[in-house]
C-alpha positions in Angstrom: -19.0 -3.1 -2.8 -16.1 -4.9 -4.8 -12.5 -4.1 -4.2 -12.2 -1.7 -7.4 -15.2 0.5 -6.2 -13.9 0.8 -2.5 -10.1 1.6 -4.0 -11.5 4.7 -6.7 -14.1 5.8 -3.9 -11.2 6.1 -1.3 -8.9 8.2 -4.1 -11.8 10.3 -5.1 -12.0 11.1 -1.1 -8.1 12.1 -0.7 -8.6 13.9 -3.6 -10.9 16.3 -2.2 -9.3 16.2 1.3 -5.8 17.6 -0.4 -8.7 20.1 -2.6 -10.2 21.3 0.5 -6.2 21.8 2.6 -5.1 23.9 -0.5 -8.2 26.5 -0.5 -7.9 26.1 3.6 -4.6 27.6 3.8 -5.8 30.0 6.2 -5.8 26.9 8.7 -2.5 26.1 10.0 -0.7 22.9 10.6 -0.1 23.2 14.1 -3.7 23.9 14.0 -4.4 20.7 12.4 -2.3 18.7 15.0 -3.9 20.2 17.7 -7.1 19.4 16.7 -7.0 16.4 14.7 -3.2 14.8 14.9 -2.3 15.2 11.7 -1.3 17.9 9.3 -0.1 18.7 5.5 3.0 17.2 6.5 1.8 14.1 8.0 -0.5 13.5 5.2 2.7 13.4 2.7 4.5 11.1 4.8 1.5 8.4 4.5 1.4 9.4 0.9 5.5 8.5 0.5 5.1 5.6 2.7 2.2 4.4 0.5 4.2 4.8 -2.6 7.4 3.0 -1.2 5.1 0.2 -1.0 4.4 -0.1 -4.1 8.0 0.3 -5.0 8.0 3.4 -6.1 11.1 6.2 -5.2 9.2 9.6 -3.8 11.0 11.9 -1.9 9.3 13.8 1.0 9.7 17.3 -0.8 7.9 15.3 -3.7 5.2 14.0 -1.5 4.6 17.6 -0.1 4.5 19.4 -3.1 1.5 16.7 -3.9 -0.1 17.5 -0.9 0.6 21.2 -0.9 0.0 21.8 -4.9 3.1 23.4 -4.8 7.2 23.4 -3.3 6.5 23.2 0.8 8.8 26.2 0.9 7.0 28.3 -0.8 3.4 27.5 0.6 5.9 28.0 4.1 6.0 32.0 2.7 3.0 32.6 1.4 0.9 30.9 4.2 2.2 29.9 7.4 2.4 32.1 10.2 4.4 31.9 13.5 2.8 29.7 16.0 1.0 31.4 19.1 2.5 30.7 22.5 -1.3 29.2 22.7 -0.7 27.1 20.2 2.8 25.8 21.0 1.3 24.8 24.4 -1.4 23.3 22.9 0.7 20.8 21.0 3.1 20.0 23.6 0.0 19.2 25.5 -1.2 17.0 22.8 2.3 15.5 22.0 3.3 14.1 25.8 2.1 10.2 25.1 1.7 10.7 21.3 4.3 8.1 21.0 
């Protein structure tokens, strides 16, 4: 597979990863950090970092609103919840080492 082919098949794959974390709203962050070690927000900081890169200025409320089709703060009232004391213990569980 040649460079080009690899490079549009990889977008076309984030593409549908950020599709399928917009109509999954119902699945929380911490959620996603529990389970997989990354979330919404970590995706937009690889996203910033990737632009930066390329020397392009993005701002992390930029990057979100990519990733979350809209301003973080409102997604923030429309779909997060409170985390569970299950799910705060989860990721301080998770977290001890993560770095």
């Amino acid at each position: 597979m040649d460079e080009k082919t690899r490079t549009e098949l990889e977008a076309a794959a984030f593409r549908r990863l950020v599709q399928h974390l917009r109509e999954r709203s119902d699945v929380q962050n911490i959620d996603l950090m529990n389970l997989a070690g990354f979330c919404r927000n970590c995706l937009s900081k690889w996203y910033r970092a990737a632009a930066e890169e390329k020397g392009l200025e993005m701002s992390y409320d930029e990057a979100r609103e990519i990733v979350y089709g809209m301003p973080y703060e409102e997604w923030k009232t429309k779909h997060q919840n409170e985390a569970t004391d299950a799910q705060k213990a989860a990721f301080a569980k998770s977290s001890q080492g993560a770095h």
